[in-house]
LUMRO-414463 format. One record per atom (N, C-alpha, C, O): residue in one letter; x, y, z. Coordinates in steps of 0.05 Angstrom, whole numbers, padded with zeros to 5 digits, always signed. Example, Ala and Ser with C-alpha at 12.3 -4.5 7.8 and 13.67 -1.06 7.14 Angstrom:
BEGIN
A+00264-00114+00156 A+00246-00090+00156 A+00264-00066+00156 A+00285-00066+00169 S+00257-00045+00142 S+00273-00021+00143 S+00258+00001+00157 S+00268+00023+00161 
***
This chain:
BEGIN
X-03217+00176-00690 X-03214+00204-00683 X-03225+00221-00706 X-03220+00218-00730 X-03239+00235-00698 X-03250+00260-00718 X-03237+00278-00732 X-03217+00286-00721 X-03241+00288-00756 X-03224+00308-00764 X-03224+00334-00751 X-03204+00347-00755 X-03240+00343-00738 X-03235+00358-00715 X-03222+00356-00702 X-03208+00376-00698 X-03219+00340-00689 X-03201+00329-00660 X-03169+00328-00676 X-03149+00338-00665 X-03168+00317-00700 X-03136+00316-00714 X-03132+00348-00720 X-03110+00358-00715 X-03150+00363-00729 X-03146+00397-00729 X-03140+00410-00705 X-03129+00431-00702 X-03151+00393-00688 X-03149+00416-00659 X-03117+00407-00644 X-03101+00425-00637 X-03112+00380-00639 X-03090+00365-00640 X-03057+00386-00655 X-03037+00394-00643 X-03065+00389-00683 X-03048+00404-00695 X-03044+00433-00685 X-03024+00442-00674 X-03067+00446-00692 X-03071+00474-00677 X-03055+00467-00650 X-03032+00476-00651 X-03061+00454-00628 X-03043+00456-00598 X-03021+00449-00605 X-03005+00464-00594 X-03007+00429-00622 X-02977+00426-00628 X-02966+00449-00640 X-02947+00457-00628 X-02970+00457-00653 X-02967+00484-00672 X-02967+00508-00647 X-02945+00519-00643 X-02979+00512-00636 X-02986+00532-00608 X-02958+00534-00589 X-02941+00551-00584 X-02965+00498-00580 X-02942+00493-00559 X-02919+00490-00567 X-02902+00491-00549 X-02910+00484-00592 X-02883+00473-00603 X-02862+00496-00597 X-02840+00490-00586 X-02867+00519-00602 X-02847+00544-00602 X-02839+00543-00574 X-02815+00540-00567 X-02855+00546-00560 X-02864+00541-00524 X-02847+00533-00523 X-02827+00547-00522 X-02844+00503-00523 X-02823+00481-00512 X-02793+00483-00524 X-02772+00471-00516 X-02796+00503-00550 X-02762+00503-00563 X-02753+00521-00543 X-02730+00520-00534 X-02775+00541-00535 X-02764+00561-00532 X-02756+00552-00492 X-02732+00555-00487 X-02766+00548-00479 X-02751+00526-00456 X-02725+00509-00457 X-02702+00510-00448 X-02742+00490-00475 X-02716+00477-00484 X-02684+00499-00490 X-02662+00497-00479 X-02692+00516-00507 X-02671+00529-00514 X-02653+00539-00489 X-02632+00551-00494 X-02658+00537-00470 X-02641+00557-00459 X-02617+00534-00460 X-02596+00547-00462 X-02611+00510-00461 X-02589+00491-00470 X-02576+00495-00494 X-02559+00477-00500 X-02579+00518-00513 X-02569+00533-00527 X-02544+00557-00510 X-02521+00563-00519 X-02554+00564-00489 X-02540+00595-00487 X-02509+00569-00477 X-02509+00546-00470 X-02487+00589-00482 X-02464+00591-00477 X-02458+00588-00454 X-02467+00609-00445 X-02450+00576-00433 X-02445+00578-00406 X-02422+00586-00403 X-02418+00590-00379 X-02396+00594-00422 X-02376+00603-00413 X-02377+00637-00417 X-02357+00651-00417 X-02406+00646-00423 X-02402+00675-00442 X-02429+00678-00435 X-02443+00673-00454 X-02447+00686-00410 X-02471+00693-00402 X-02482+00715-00426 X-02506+00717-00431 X-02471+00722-00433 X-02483+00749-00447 X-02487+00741-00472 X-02507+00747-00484 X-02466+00723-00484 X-02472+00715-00518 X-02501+00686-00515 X-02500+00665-00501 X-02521+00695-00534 X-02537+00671-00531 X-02525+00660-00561 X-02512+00675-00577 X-02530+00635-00565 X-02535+00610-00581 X-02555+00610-00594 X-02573+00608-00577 X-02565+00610-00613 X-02597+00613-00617 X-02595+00576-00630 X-02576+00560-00633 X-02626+00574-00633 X-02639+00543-00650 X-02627+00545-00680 X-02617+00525-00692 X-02628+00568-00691 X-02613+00575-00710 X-02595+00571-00724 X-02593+00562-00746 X-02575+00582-00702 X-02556+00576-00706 X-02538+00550-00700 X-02515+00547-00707 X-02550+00534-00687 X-02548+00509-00683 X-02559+00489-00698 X-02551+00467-00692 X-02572+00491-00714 X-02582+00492-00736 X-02564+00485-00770 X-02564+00466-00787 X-02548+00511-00769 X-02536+00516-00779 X-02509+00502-00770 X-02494+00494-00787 X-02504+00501-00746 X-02475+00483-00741 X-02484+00451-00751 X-02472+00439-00769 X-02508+00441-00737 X-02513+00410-00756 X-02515+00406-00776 X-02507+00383-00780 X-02525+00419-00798 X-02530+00425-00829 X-02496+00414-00837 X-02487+00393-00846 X-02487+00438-00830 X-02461+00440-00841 X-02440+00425-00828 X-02418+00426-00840 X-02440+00416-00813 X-02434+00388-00798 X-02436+00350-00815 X-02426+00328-00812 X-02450+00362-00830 X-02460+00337-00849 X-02446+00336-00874 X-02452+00316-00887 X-02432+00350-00882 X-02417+00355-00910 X-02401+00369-00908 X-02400+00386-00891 X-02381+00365-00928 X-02345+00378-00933 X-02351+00411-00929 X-02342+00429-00915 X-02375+00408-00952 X-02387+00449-00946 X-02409+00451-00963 X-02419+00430-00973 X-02416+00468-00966 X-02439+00482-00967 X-02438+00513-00980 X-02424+00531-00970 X-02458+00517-01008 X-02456+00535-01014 X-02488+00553-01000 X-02511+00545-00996 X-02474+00574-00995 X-02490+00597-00986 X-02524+00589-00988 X-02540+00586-00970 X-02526+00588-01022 X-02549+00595-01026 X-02566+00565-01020 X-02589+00561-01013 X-02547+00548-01025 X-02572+00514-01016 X-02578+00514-00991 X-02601+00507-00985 X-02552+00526-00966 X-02559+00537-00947 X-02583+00551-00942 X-02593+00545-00920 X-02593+00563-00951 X-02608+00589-00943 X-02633+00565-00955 X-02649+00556-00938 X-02635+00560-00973 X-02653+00540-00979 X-02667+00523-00964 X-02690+00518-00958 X-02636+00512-00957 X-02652+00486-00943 X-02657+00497-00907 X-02668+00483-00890 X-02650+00515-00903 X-02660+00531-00880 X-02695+00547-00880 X-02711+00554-00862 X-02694+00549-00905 X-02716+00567-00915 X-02717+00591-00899 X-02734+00599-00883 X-02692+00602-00910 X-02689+00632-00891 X-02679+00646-00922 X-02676+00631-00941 X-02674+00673-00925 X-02675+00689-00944 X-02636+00693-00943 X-02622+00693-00923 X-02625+00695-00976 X-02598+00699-00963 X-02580+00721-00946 X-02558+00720-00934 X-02604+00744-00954 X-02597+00761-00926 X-02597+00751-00894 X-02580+00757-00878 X-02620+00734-00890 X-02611+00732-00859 X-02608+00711-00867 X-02629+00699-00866 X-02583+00693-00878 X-02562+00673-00870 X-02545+00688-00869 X-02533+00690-00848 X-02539+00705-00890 X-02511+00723-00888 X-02508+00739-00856 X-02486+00743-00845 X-02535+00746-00843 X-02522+00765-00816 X-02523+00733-00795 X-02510+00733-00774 X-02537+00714-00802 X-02527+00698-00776 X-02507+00685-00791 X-02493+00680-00772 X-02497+00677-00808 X-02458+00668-00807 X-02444+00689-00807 X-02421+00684-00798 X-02447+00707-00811 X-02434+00737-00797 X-02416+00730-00773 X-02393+00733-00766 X-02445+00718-00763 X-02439+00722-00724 X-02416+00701-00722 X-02394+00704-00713 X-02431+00672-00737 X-02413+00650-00731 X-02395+00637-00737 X-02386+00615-00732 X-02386+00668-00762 X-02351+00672-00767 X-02339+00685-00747 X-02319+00677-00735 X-02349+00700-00742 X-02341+00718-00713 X-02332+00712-00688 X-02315+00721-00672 X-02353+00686-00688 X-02339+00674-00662 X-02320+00651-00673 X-02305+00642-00655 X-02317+00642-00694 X-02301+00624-00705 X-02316+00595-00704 X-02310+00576-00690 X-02332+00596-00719 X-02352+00571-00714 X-02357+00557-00742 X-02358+00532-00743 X-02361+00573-00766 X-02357+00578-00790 X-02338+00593-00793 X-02327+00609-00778 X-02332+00585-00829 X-02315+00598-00846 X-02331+00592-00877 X-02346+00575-00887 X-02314+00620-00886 X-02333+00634-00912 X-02307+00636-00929 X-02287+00643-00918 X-02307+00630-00957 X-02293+00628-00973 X-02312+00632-00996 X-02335+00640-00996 X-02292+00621-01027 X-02309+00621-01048 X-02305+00595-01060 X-02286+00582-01051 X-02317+00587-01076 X-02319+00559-01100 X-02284+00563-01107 X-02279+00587-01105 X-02268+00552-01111 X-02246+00543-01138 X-02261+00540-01157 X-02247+00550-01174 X-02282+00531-01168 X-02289+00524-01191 X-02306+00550-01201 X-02307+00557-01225 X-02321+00565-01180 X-02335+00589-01191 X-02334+00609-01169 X-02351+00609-01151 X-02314+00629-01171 X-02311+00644-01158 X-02336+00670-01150 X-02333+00693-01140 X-02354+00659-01157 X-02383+00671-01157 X-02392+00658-01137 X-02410+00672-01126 X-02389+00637-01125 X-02407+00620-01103 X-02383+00622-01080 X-02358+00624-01079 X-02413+00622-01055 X-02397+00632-01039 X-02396+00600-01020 X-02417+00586-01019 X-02376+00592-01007 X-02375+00574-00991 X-02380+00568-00965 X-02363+00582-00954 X-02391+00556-00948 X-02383+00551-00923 X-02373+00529-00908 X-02385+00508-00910 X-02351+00531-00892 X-02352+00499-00876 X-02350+00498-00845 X-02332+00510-00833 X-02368+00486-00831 X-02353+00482-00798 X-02324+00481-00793 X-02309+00464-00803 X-02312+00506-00774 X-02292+00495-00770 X-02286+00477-00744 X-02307+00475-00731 X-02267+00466-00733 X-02260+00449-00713 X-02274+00462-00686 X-02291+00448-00674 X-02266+00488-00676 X-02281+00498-00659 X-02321+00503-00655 X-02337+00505-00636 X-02322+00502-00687 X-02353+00501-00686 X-02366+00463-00677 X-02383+00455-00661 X-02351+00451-00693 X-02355+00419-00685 X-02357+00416-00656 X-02373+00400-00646 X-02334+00435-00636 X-02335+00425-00614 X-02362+00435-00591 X-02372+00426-00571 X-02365+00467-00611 X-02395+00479-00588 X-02407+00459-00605 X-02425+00450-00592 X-02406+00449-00624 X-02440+00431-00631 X-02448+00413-00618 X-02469+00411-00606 X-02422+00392-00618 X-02418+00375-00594 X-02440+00375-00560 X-02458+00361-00549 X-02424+00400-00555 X-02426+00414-00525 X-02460+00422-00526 X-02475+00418-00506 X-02469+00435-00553 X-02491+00441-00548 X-02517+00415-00548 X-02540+00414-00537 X-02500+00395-00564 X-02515+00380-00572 X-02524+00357-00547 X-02541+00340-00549 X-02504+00362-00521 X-02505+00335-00508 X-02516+00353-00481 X-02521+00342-00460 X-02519+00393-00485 X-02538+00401-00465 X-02575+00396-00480 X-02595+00396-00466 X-02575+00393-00504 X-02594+00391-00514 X-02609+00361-00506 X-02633+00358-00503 X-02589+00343-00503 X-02598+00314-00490 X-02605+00314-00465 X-02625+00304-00454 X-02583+00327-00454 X-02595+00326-00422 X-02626+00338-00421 X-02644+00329-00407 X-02628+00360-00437 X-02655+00377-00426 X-02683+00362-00436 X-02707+00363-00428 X-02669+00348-00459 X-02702+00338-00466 X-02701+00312-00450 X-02720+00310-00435 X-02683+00290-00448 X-02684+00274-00426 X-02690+00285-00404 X-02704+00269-00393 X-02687+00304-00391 X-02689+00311-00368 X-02729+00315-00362 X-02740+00306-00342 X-02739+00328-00381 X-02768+00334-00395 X-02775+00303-00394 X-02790+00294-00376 X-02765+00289-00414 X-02780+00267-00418 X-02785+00245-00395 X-02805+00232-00392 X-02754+00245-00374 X-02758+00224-00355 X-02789+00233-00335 X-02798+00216-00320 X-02797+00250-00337 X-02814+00258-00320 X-02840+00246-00336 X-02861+00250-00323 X-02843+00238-00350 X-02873+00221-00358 X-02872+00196-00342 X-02856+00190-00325 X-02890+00184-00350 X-02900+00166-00332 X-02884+00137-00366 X-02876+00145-00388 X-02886+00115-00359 X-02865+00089-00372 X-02881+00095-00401 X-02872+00102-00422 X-02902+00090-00395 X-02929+00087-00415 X-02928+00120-00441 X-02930+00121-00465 X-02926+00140-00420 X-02933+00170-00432 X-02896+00170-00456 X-02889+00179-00478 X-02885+00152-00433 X-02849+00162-00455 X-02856+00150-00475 X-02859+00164-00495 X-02863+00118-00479 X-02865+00095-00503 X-02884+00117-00529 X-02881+00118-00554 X-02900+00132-00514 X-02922+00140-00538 X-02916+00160-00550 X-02923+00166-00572 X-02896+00179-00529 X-02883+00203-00529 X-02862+00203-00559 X-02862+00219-00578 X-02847+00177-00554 X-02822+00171-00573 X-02832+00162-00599 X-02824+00172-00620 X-02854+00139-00599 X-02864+00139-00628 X-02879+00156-00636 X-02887+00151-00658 X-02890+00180-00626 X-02895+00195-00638 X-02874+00207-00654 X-02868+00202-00678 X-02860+00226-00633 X-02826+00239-00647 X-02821+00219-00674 X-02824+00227-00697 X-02816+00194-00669 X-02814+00185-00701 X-02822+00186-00721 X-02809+00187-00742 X-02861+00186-00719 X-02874+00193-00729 X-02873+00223-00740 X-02886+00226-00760 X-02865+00235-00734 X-02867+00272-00737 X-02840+00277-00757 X-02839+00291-00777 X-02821+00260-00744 X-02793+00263-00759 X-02795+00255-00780 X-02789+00269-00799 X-02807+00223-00785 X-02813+00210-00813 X-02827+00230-00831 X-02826+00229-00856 X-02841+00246-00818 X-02872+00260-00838 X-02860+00287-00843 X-02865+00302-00862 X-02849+00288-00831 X-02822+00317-00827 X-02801+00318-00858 X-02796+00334-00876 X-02797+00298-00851 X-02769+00284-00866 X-02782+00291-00896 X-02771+00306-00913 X-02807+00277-00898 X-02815+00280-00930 X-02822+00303-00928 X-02816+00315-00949 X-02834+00315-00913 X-02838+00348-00923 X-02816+00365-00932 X-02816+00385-00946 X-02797+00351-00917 X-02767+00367-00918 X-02758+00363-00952 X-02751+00377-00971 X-02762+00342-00946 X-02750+00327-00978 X-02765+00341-01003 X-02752+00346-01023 X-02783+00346-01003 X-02804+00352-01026 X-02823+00371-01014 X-02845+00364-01006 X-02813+00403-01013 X-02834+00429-00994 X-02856+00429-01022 X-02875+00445-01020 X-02853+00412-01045 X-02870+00416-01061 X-02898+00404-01056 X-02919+00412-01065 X-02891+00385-01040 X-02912+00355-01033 X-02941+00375-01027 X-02943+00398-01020 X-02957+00359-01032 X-02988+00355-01022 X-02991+00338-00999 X-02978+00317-00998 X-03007+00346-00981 X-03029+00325-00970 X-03047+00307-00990 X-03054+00317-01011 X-03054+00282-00985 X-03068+00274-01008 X-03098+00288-00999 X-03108+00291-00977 X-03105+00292-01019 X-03141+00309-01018 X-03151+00293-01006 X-03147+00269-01008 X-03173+00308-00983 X-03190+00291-00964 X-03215+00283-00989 X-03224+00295-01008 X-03219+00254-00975 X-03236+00249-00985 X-03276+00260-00984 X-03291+00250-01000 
***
């Protein structure tokens, strides 16, 4: 494959990716509350913090790579609905804390197993062959993902 064809490849993933969250997403909205949406976001934010005792604000905002102004107005919301909770350090009353509470675990849950159905639902529609290539890709993307995640410092190695 050409380096063109891997540029143009990226360019259409990059294109279509938002596309398909943004479909996908509607397995975000609330079904008991038509009017309140769910965003990627903030779901986002419920798995993050789903992974540990808690979480200070600002590693948050970090590892989101969002600014700590808009973490602060979206946990706003998802104190509001009781999804999160905001406190401070015991050890440094300068840092600010966050943790899932029980009710947030349970929409993550809820969101998490409409989020299965919809991309299963997407995926059963390929053909045996298109899913197998479909899925090692996704690993592929996640693996390459993963280190980007790990180190936003990283390089591509220089083309030769």
């Amino acid at each position: 494959m050409s380096q063109d064809q891997d540029v143009r490849y990226l360019e259409d993933f990059l294109r279509l990716m938002p596309v398909f969250w943004k479909r996908l997403g509607e397995s975000f909205h609330c079904q008991d509350d038509p009017g309140r949406r769910f965003t990627h976001a903030q779901f986002r934010v419920l798995m993050l913090t789903s992974h540990r005792d808690h979480w200070r604000m600002s590693d948050l905002a970090q590892r989101m790579a969002l600014s700590p102004g808009s973490l602060t107005l979206m946990m706003d919301r998802l104190i509001e609905d009781g999804l999160i909770s905001r406190g401070r350090s015991d050890s440094d009353r300068r840092v600010v804390i966050v943790r899932i509470t029980p009710k947030g675990r349970e929409m993550l849950a809820s969101r998490r197993r409409a989020l299965h159905r919809a991309a299963t639902d997407h995926i059963s529609r390929l053909a045996e062959s298109e899913r197998a290539e479909v899925i090692a890709a996704m690993g592929t993307m996640v693996r390459f993902l993963e280190r980007y995640v790990a180190d936003p410092t990283s390089q591509p190695p220089a083309s030769q």
